[in-house]
LUMFI-966442 format. One record per residue (C-alpha): residue number from 1; x negated, y, z. Coordinates in nm, 3 decimals, always signed. Layout:
R guvex    east   north      up
R   NUM       X       Y       Z
...
// end
This chain:
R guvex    east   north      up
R     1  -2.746  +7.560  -1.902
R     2  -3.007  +7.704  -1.619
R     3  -3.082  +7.449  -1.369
R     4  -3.127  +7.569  -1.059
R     5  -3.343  +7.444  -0.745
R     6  -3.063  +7.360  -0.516
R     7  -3.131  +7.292  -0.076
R     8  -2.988  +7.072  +0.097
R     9  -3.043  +7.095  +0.465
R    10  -3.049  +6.826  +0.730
R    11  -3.035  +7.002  +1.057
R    12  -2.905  +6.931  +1.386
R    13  -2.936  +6.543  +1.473
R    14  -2.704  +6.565  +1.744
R    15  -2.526  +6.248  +1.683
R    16  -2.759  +5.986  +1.758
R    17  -2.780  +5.653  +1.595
R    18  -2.521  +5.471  +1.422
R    19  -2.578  +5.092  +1.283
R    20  -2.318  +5.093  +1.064
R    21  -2.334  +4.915  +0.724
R    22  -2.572  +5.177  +0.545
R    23  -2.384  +5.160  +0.216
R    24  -2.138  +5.380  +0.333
R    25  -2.165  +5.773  +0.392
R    26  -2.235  +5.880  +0.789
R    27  -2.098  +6.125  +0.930
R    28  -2.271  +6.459  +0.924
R    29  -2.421  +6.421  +1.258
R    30  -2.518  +6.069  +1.274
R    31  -2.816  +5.861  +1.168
R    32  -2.874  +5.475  +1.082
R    33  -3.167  +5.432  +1.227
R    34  -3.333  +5.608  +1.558
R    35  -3.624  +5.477  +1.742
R    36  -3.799  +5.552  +2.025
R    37  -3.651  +5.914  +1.947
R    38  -3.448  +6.179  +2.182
R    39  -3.200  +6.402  +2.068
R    40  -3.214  +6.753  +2.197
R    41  -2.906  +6.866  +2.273
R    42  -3.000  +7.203  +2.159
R    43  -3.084  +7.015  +1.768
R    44  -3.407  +6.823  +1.656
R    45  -3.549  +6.514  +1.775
R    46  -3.846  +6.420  +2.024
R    47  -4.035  +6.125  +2.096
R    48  -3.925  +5.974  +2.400
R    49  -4.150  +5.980  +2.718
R    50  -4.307  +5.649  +2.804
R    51  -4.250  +5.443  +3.091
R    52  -4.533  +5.376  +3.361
R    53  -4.594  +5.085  +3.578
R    54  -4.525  +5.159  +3.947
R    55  -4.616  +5.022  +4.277
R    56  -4.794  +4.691  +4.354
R    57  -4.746  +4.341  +4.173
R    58  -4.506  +4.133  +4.244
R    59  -4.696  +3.796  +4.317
R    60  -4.489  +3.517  +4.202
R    61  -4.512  +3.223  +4.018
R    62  -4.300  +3.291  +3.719
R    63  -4.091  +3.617  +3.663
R    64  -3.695  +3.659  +3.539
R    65  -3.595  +3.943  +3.765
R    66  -3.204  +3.904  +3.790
R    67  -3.059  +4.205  +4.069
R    68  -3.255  +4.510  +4.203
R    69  -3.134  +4.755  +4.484
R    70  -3.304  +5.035  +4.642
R    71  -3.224  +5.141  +4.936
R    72  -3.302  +5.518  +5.210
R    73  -3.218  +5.464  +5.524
R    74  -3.114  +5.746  +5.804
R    75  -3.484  +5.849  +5.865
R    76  -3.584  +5.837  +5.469
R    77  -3.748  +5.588  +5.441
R    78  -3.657  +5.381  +5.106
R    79  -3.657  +5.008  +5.046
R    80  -3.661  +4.781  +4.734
R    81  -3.527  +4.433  +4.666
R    82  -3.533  +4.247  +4.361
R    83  -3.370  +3.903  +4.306
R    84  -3.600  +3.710  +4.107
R    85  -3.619  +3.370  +3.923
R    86  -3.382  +3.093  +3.831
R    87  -3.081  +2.966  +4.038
R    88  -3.061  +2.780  +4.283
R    89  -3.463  +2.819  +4.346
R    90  -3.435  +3.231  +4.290
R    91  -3.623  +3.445  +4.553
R    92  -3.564  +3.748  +4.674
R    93  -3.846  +4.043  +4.702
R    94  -3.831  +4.376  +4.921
R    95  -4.045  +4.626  +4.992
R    96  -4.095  +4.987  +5.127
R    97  -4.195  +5.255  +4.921
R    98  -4.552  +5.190  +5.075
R    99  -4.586  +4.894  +5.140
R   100  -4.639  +4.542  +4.921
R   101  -4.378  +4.310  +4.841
R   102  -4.236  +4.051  +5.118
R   103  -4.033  +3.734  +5.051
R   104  -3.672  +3.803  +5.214
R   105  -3.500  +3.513  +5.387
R   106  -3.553  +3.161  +5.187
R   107  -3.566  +3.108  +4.794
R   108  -3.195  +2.985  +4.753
R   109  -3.056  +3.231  +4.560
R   110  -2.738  +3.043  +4.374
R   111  -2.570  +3.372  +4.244
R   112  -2.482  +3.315  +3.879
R   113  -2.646  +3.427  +3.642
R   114  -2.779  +3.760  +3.848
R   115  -2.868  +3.512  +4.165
R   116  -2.855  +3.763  +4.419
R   117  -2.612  +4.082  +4.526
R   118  -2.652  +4.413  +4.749
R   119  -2.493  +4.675  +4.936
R   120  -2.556  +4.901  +5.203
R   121  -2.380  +4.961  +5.539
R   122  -2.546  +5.208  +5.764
R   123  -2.943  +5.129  +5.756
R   124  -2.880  +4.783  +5.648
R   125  -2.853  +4.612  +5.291
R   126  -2.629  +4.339  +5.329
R   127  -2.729  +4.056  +5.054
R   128  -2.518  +3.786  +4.929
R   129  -2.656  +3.478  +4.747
R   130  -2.370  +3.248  +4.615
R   131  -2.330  +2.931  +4.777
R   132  -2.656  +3.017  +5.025
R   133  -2.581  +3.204  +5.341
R   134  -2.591  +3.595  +5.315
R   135  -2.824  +3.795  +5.484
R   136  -2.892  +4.157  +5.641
R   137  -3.209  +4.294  +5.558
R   138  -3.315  +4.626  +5.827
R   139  -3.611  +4.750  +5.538
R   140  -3.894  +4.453  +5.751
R   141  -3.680  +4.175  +5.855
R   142  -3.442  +3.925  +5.711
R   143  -3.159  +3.764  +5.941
R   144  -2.933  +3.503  +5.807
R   145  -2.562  +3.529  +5.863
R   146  -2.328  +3.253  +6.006
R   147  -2.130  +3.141  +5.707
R   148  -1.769  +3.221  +5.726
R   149  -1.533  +2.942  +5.767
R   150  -1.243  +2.758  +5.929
R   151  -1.452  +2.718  +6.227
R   152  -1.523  +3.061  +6.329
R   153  -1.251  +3.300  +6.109
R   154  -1.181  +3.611  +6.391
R   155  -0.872  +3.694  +6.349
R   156  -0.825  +3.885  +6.626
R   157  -0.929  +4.238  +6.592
R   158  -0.931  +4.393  +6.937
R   159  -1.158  +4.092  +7.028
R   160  -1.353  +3.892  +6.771
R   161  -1.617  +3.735  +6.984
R   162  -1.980  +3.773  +6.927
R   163  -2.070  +3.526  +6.665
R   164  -2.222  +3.755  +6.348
R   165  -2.017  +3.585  +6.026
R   166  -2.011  +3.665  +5.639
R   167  -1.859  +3.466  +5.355
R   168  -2.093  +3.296  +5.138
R   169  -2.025  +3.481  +4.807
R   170  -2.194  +3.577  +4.484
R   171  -2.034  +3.933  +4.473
R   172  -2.022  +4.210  +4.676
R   173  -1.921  +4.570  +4.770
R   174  -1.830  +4.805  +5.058
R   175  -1.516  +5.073  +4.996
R   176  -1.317  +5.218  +5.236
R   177  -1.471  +5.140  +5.534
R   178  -1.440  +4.784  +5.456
R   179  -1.675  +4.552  +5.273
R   180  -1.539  +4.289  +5.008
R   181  -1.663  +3.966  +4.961
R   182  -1.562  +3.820  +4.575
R   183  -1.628  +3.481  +4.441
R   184  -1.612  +3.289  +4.754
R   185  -1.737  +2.953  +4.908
R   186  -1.519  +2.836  +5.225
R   187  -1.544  +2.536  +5.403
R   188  -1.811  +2.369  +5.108
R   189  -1.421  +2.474  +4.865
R   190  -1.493  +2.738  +4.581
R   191  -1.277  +3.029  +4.514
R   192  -1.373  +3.185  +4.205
R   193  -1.079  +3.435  +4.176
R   194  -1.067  +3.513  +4.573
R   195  -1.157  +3.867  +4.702
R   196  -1.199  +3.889  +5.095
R   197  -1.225  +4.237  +5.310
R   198  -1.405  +4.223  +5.630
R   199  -1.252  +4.393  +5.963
R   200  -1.267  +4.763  +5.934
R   201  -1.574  +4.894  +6.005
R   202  -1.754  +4.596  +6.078
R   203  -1.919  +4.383  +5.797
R   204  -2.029  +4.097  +6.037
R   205  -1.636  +4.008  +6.164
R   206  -1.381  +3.833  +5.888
R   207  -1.011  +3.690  +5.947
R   208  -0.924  +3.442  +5.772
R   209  -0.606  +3.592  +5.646
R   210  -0.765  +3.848  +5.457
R   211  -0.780  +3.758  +5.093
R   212  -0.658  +3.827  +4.769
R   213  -0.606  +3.527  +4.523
R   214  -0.607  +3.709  +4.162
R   215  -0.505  +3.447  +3.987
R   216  -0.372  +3.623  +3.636
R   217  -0.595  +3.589  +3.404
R   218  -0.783  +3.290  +3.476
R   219  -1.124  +3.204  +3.442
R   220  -1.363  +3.401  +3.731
R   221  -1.458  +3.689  +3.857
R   222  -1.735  +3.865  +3.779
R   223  -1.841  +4.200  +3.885
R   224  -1.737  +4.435  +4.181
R   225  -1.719  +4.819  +4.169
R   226  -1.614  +5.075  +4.393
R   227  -1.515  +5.386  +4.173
R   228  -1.330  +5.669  +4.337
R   229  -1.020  +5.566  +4.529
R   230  -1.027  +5.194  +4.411
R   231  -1.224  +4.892  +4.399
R   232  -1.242  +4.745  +4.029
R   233  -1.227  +4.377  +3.978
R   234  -1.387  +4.248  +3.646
R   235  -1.315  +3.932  +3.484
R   236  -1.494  +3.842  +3.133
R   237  -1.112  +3.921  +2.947
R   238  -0.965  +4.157  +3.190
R   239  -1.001  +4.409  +3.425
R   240  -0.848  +4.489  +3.792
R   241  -0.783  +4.767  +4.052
R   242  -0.727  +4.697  +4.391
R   243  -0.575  +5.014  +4.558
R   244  -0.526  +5.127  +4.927
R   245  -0.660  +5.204  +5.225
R   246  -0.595  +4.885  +5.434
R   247  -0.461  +4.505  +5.470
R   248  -0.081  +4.652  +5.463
R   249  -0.139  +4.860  +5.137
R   250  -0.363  +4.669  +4.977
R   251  -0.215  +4.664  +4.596
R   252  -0.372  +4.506  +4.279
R   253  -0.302  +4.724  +3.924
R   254  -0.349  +4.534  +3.564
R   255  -0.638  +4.774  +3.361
R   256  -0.629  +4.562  +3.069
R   257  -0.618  +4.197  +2.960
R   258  -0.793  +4.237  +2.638
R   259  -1.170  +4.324  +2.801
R   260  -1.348  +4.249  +3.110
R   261  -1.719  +4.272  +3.184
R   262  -1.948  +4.005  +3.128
R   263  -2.111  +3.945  +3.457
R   264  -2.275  +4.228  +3.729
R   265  -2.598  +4.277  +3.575
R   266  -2.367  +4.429  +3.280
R   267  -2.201  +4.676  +3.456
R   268  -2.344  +5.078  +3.598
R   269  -2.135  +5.350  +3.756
R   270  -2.158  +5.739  +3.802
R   271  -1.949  +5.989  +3.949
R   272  -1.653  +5.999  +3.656
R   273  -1.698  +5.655  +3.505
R   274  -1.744  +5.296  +3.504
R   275  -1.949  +5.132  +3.185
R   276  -1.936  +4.798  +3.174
R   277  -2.033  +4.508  +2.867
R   278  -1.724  +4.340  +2.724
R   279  -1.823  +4.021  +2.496
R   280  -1.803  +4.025  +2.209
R   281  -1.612  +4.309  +2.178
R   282  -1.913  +4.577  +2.308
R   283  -1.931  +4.890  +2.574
R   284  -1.692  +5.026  +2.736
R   285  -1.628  +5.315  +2.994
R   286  -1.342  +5.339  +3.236
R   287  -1.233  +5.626  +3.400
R   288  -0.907  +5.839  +3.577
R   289  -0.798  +5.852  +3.263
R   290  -0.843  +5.516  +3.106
R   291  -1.047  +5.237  +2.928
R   292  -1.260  +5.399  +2.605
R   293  -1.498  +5.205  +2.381
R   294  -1.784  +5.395  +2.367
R   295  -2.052  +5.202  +2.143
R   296  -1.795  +5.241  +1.770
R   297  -2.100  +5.373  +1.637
R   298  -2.323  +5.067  +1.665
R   299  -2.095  +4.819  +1.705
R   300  -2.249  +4.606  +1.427
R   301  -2.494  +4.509  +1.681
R   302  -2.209  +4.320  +1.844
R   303  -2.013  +4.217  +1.516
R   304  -2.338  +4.046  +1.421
R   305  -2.397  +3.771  +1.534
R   306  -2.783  +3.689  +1.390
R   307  -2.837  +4.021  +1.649
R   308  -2.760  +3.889  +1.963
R   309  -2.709  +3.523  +2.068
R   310  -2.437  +3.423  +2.261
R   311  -2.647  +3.167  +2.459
R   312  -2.870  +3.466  +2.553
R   313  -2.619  +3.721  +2.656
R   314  -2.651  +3.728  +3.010
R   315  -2.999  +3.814  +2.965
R   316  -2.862  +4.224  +2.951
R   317  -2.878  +4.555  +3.192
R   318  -2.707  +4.849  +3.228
R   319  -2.831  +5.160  +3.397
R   320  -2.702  +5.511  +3.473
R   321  -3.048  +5.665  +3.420
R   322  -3.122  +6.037  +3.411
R   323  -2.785  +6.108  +3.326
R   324  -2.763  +5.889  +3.058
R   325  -2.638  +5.520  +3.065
R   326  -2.924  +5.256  +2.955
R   327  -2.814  +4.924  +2.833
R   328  -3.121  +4.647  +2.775
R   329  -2.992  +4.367  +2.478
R   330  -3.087  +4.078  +2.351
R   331  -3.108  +4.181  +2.037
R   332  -3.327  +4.309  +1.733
R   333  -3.344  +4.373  +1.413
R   334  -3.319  +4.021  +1.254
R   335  -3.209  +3.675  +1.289
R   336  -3.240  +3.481  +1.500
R   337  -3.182  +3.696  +1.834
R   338  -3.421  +3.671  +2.074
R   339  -3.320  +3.482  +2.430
R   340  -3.442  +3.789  +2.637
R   341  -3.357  +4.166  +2.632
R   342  -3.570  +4.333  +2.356
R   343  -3.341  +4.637  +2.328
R   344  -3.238  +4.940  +2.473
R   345  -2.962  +5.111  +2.374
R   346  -2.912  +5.465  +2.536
R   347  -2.579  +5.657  +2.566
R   348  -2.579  +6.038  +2.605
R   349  -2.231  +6.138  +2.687
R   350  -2.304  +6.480  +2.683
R   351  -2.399  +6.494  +2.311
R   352  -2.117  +6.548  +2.056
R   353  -1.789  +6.383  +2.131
R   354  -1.763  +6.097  +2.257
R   355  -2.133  +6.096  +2.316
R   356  -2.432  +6.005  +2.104
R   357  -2.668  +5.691  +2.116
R   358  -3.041  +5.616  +2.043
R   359  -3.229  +5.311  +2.022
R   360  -3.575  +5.237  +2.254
R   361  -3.811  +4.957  +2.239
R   362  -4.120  +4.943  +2.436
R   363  -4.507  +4.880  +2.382
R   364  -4.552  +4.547  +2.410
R   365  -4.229  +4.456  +2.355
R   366  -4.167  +4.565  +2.733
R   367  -3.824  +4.620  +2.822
R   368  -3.662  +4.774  +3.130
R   369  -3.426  +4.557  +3.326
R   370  -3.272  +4.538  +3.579
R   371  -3.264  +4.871  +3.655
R   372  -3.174  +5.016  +4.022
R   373  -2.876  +5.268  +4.089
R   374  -2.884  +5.601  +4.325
R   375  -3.259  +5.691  +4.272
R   376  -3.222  +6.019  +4.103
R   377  -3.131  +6.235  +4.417
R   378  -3.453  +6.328  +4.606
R   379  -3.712  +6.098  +4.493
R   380  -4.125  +6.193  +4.349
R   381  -4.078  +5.882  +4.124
R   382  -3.711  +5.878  +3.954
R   383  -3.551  +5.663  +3.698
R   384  -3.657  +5.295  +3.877
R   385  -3.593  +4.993  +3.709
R   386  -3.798  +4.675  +3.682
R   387  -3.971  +4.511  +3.342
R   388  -3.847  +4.208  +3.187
R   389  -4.242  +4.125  +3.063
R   390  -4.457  +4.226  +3.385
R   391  -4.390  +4.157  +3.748
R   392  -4.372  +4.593  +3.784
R   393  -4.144  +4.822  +3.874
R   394  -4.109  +5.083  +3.563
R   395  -4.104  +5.452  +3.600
R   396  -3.910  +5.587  +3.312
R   397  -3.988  +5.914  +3.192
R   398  -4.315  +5.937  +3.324
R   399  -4.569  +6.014  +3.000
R   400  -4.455  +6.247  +2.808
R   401  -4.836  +6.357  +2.626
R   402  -4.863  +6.015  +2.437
R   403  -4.631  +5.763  +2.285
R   404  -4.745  +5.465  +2.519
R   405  -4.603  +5.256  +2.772
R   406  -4.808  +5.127  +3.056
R   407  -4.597  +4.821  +3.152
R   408  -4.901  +4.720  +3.343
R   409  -5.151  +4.987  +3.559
R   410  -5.463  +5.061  +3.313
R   411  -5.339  +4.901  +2.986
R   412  -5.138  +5.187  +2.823
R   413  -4.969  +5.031  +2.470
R   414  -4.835  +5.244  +2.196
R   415  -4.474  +5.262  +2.053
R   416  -4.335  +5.267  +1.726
R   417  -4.131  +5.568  +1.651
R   418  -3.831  +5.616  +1.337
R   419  -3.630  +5.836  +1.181
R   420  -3.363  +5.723  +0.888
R   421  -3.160  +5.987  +0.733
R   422  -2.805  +5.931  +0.614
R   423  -2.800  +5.880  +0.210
R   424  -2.808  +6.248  +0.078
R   425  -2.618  +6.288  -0.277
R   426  -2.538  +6.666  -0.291
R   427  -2.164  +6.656  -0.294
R   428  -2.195  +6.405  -0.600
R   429  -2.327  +6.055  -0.599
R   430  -2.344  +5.937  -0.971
R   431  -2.515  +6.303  -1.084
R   432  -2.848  +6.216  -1.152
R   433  -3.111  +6.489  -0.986
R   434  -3.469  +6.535  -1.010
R   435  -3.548  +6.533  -0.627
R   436  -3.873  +6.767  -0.551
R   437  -4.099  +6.820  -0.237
R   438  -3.857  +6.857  +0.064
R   439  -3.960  +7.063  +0.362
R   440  -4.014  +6.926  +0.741
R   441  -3.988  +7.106  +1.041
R   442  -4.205  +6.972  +1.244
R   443  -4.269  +6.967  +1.605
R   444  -4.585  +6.806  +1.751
R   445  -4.844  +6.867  +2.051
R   446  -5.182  +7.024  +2.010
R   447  -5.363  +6.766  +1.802
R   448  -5.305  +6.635  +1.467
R   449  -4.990  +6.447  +1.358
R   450  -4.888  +6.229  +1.068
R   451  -4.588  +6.127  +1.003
R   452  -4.534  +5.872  +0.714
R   453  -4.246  +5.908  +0.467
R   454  -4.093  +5.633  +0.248
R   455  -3.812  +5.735  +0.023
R   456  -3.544  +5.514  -0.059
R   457  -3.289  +5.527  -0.440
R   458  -2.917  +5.456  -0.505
R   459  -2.855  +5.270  -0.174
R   460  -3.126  +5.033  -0.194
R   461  -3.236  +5.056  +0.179
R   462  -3.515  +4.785  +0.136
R   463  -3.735  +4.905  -0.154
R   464  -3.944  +5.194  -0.087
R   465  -3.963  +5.373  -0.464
R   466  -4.159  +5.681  -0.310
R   467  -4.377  +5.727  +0.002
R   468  -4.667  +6.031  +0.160
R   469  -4.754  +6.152  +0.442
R   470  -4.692  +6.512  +0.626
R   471  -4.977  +6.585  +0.847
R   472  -4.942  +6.891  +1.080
R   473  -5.232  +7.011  +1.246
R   474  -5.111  +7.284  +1.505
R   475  -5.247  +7.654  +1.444
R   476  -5.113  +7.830  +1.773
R   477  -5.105  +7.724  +2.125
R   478  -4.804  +7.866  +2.381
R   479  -4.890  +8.078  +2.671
R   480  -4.786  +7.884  +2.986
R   481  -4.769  +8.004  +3.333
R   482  -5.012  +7.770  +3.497
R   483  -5.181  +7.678  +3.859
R   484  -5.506  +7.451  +3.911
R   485  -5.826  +7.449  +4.112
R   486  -5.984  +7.667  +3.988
R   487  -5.703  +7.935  +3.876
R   488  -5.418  +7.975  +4.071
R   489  -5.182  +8.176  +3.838
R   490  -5.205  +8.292  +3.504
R   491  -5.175  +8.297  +3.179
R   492  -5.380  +7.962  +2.960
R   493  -5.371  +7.865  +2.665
R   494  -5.298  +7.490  +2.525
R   495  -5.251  +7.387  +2.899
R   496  -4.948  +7.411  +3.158
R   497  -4.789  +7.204  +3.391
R   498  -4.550  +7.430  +3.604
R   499  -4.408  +7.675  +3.441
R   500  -4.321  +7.840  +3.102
R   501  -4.231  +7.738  +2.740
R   502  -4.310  +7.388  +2.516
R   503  -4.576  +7.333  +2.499
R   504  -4.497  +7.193  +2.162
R   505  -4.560  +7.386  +1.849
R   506  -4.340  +7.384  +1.541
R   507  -4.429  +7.426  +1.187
R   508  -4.295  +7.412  +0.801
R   509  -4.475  +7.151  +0.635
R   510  -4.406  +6.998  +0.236
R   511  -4.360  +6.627  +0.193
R   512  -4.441  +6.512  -0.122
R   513  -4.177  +6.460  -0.465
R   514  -3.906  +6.167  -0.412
R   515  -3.845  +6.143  -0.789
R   516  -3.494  +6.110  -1.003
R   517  -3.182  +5.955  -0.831
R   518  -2.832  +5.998  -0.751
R   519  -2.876  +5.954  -0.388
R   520  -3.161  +5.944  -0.145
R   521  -3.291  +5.845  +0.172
R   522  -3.631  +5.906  +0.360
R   523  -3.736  +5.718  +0.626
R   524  -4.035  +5.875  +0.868
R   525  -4.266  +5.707  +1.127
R   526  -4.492  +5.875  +1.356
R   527  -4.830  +5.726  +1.409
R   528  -4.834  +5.512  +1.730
R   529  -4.939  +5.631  +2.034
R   530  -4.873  +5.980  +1.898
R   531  -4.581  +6.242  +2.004
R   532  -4.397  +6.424  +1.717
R   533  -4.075  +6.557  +1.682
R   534  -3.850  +6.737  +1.383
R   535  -3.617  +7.016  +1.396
R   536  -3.496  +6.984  +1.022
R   537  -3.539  +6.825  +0.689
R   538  -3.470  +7.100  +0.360
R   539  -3.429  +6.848  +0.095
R   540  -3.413  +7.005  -0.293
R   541  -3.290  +6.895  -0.605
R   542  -3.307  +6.988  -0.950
R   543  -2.954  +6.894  -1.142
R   544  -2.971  +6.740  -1.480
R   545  -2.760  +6.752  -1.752
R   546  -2.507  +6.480  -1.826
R   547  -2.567  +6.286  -2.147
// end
């Protein structure tokens, strides 16, 4: 018998991360372990950009930010409000994309747990703050809004009087020319399950007639979401449409009883969907066409329950973030979970089917959260959100020449960075191979990289029996179209920032020998603070005769 040297390639990570119990086979395009990695959609693996501390300090005494907004007004300019601290002493913050932040109205935020709420109507963000009065906020000033209630209702539309009124209410949302008040306080009475419009048009006039008691179902609401030509209503088991166009065709539709969302800090929304946090049972994504879990692949995370306390659950975030939804978790790697988001967990829907996730943890253990909706459109600084560590507003994306995070202007930090493969046995588990020196294709700037390799036996995911390092020092440096000071067009070498190719270089280098098993696994971590990236792995085996 010849024995052949056999390849096995790894190619094409296009599946994202999957926390499945690692025992078991992955698919062919999935991974059990992805850090601080990106998947190209056209194959291979990057190290994700780092996030960058934006803007001026928030100066307060201790920081929990809850609720962020931001806001562009008629003539462009663009406002920011963050809800921070606990309830019923929360605060809220606002400020213009110049300026410093301002107080806004009085620190009685009683919105639970996310203290404060927002929407816009017109030039004005209209915030609600539970049982506190809600406000109107014009980008400088604050005005406080008479509450709502049996002594003022205006139930006449053609002549309401002049008195400015809004329900005191912990949720709220504007949709068809009408904003909706949920979770209401009337006359010192709470009305968990109650959902009030205002008059058409007008935000600052309410009848008293105008509710909707949704009862079925029980317990509370606890999110609001306009999506397409309904308004959603969350509850933490069930879910809620309220279709129409006004007071006579007003109609509430049953999405499910089985999920709901756990509160509106847990909840994002783009153009076709609606993703939302169901607990315990994980992410979901509603659209035309239904309810769909979309986090199967890492639902251990949820299933676990030494990964994310149940005490600490309303300390999470969802984002729709460069095209790709962003949830922040309390949860890591080991027990016991941690009481603050530590996680990110970041859904591509546009990789594979039904999309592909990856996992992200900052320097410094910073984490993004909240994070602000609609800033992707025309803005120098996209992809907003605030940090759960630093009194900062985070600009995601914004390094992408080192693997650091500068949660806080002038102290970058580096990031960890992993790669797990699935268990590799060549078509045949219990057949014994002589493993040899598999090949990486690597990607990596123009300095050196290392990337460390431990290799893993027989589904022992714990005990390292082989480990090297591949270090790739780049030999050739892209030709990018480029403009400076001192040349305004032309060709340079090692240095670009308009136009032109990567300027990443790839390369073939050899790991080292992984020894005699059945079945394999590598594991590889980049150095910190240091960008890398791989396009394949060509593992190769020698088979061995049975005895």
């Amino acid at each position: 018998m010849v024995n052949r040297l056999k390849p096995l390639n790894l190619m094409d990570f296009t599946g994202g991360v999957n926390l499945r119990p690692e025992t078991f086979q992955l698919m062919d395009n999935e991974l059990p372990e992805l850090l601080n990695m990106e998947i190209d959609p056209r194959g291979g693996l990057n190290t994700r950009k780092g996030w960058s501390a934006t803007g001026p300090k928030v100066t307060t005494a201790a920081w929990n930010p809850r609720n962020a907004y931001a806001h562009t007004s008629s003539a462009n300019n663009r406002s920011y409000l963050v809800a921070n601290g606990p309830s019923p002493t929360g605060q809220v913050y606002g400020r213009t994309n110049a300026g410093t932040w301002q107080t806004v109205g009085d620190a009685t935020c009683q919105a639970t747990p996310h203290l404060a709420d927002f929407t816009s109507w017109g030039d004005l963000v209209y915030i609600v703050r539970g049982n506190t009065p809600a406000l109107y906020y014009d980008g400088a000033t604050a005005v406080a809004l008479t509450a709502a209630s049996s002594a003022n209702w205006q139930n006449d539309y053609t002549n309401p009087g002049g008195t400015d009124t809004f329900p005191k209410c912990g949720l709220v949302a504007q949709a068809h020319g009408y904003v909706f008040a949920a979770r209401t306080n009337e006359d010192s009475t709470a009305y968990p399950n109650r959902v009030r419009w205002s008059h058409p048009s007008n935000p600052r006039r309410w009848a008293q007639p105008d509710f909707i008691d949704i009862l079925d179902g029980g317990q509370r609401i606890t999110a609001l979401v306009p999506f397409s030509d309904r308004l959603l209503i969350f509850k933490p088991d069930s879910v809620w449409a309220l279709f129409g166009y006004d007071a006579d065709t007003w109609e509430v539709a049953n999405v499910s009883r089985s999920i709901g969302c756990r509160n509106q800090q847990a909840v994002a929304t783009n153009e076709t969907a609606v993703f939302f946090l169901s607990w315990p049972q994980g992410v979901f994504g509603y659209t035309d066409k239904g309810v769909t879990e979309l986090s199967i692949p890492i639902r251990t995370i949820f299933q676990d329950r030494g990964g994310i306390d149940a005490d600490s659950v309303d300390n999470s975030w969802f984002g729709w973030m460069g095209r790709r939804l962003w949830c922040s978790l309390p949860y890591n790697d080991r027990a016991p979970g941690p009481t603050d988001a530590q996680t990110v967990f970041v859904f591509d829907p546009a990789l594979s089917e039904p999309g592909s996730w990856t996992m992200f943890r900052g320097g410094d253990s910073c984490v993004p959260g909240p994070y602000m909706e609609r800033t992707d459109a025309d803005q120098s600084t996209p992809l907003i959100a605030f940090s759960r560590q630093y009194p900062y507003m985070l600009q995601l994306d914004a390094q992408d020449a080192l693997a650091q995070d500068e949660c806080v202007p002038g102290d970058p930090m580096p990031f960890d960075t992993v790669l797990r493969t699935k268990w590799l046995d060549a078509g045949a588990p219990t057949w014994r191979k002589s493993w040899r020196r598999p090949d990486f294709l690597l990607r990596g700037l123009t300095f050196d990289t290392k990337v460390n390799v431990q290799v893993f036996h027989d589904y022992d995911s714990y005990n390292a029996e082989r480990s090297f390092m591949v270090q790739y020092t780049p030999d050739n440096y892209p030709a990018l179209w480029t403009a400076n000071g001192t040349d305004p067009g032309g060709f340079m070498y090692g240095d670009g920032t308009l136009y032109g190719g990567s300027e990443q270089t790839t390369s073939v280098e050899r790991g080292g020998t992984m020894g005699r098993a059945g079945v394999v696994q590598v594991r590889c971590s980049g150095d910190p603070g240091v960008v890398w990236g791989v396009n394949g792995i060509i593992f190769k085996f020698i088979p061995r005769r049975f005895r």
